[in-house]
C-alpha positions as CSV (number, residue, x, y, z in Angstrom):
1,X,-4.0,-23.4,-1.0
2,X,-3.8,-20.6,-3.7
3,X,-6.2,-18.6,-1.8
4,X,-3.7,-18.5,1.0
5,X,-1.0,-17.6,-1.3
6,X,-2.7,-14.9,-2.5
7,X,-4.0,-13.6,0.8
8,X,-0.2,-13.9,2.0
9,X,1.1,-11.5,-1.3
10,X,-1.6,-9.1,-0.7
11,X,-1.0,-8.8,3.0
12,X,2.8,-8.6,2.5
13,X,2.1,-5.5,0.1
14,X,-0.3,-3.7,2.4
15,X,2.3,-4.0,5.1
16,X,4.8,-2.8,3.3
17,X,2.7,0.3,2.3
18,X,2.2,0.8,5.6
19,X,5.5,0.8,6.8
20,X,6.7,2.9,3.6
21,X,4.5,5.6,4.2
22,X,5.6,5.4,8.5
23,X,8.7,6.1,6.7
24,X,7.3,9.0,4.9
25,X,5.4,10.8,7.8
26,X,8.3,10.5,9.9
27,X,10.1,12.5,7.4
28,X,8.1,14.7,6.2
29,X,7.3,15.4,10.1
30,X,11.1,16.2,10.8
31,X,11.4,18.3,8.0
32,X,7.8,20.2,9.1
33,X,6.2,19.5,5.3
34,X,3.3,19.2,7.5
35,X,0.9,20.2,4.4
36,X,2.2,17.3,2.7
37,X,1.7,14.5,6.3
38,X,-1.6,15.3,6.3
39,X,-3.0,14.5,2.7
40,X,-0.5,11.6,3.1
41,X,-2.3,10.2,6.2
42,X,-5.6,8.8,5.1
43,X,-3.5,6.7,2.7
44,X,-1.1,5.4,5.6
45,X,-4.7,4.9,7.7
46,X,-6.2,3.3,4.3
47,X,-3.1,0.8,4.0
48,X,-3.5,-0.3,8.2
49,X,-7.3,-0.8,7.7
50,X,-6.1,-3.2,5.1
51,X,-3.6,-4.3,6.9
52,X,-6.7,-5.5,9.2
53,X,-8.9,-6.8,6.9
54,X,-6.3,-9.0,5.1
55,X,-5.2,-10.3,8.9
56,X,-8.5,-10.5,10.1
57,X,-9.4,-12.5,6.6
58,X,-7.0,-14.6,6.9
59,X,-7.4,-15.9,10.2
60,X,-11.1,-17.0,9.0
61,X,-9.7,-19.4,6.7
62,X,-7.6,-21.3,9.1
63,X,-4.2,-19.3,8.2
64,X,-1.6,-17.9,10.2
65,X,-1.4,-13.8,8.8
66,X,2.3,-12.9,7.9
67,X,3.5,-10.1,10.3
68,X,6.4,-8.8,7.9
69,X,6.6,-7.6,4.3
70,X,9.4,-10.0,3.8
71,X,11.6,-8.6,0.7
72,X,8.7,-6.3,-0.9
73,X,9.6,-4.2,2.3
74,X,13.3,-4.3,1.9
75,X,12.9,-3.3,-1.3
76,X,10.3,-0.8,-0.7
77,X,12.8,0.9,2.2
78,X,15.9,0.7,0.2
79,X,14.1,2.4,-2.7
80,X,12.7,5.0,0.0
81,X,15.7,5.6,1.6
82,X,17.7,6.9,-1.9
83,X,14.4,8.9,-2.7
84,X,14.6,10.7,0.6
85,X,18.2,12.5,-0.6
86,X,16.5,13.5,-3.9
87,X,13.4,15.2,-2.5
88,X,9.7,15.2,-2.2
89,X,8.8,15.0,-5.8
90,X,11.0,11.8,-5.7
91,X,9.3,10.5,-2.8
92,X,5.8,11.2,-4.3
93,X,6.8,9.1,-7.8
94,X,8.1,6.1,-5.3
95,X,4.6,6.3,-3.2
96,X,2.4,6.4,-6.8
97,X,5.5,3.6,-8.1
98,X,4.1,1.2,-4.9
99,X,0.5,2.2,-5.4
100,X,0.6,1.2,-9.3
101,X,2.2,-2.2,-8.2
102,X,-0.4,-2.8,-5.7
103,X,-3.6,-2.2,-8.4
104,X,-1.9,-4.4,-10.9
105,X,-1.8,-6.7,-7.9
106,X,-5.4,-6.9,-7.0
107,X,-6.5,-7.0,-10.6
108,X,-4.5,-9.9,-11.1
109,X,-6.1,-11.3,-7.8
110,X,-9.3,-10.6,-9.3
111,X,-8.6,-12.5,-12.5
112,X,-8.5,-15.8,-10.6
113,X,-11.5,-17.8,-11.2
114,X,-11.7,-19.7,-7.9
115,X,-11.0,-16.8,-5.6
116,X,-13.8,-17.0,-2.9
117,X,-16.1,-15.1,-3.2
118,X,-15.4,-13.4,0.5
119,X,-11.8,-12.1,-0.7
120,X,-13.5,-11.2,-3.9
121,X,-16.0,-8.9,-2.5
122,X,-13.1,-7.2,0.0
123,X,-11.2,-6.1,-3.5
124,X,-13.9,-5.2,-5.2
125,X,-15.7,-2.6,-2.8
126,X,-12.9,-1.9,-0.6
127,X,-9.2,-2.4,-1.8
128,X,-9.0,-1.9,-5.0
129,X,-10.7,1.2,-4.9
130,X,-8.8,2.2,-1.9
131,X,-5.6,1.6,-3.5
132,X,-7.4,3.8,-7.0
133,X,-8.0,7.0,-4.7
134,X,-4.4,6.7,-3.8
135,X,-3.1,6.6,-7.3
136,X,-5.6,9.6,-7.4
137,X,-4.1,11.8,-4.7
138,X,-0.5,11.1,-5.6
139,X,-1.2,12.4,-9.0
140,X,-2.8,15.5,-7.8
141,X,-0.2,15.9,-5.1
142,X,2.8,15.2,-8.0
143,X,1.4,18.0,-10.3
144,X,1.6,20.2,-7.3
145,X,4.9,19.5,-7.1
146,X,5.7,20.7,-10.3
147,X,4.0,23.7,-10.2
């Protein structure tokens, strides 16, 4: 069922956002960049509300929601984990890096024809624009950077 599938890549994405930016907090938490956690925090509480959703949708259709990111997630840390020993800026372009690949994502989900109407309408008004104000913030906290 293609719906499924595509419920399953989207979820897989979200969770590894979420536990990318865990990552993050943590970090930026030890190293007290505190300013930086907390505009970083409504995007970690963004990706676990859809984290929800996606689960939540899922079980509504008769599936089983994935509870790991599977290689997206392995990829996502590894990637991470050499951006943490270049710095914050580095760790900002990774974020915006996962946040790009997650719009493309749902606009391709969008693109299919038969995609019900009830996953649809969750990208439309609540994902995809989610995933848009992220983009959003990581470019205004990346020029900050720079400055």
């Amino acid at each position: 069922m293609k719906q499924m599938e595509t419920l399953e890549k989207l979820l897989k994405n979200e969770l590894s956002a979420t536990e990318t930016y865990q990552q993050v907090l943590d970090k930026l938490r030890a190293d007290v960049a505190l300013s930086e956690a907390e505009n970083l925090m409504p995007i970690f509480e963004d990706h676990k509300a859809a984290v929800s959703s996606l689960q939540a949708l899922t079980i509504r259709l008769g599936g089983t929601p994935t509870e790991v990111s599977g290689a997206w997630g392995d990829w996502a840390k590894l990637m991470l984990d050499g951006a943490n020993l270049l710095g914050n800026e580095v760790v900002l372009k990774a974020l915006h890096e996962g946040e790009t690949i997650g719009d493309k994502d749902y606009k391709e989900a969008l693109l299919d024809t038969e995609l019900p109407p009830d996953i649809r309408l969750l990208i439309e008004t609540k994902l995809l624009l989610a995933q848009q104000a992220h983009i959003s913030t990581l470019d205004r906290l990346l020029v900050a950077e720079t400055d």
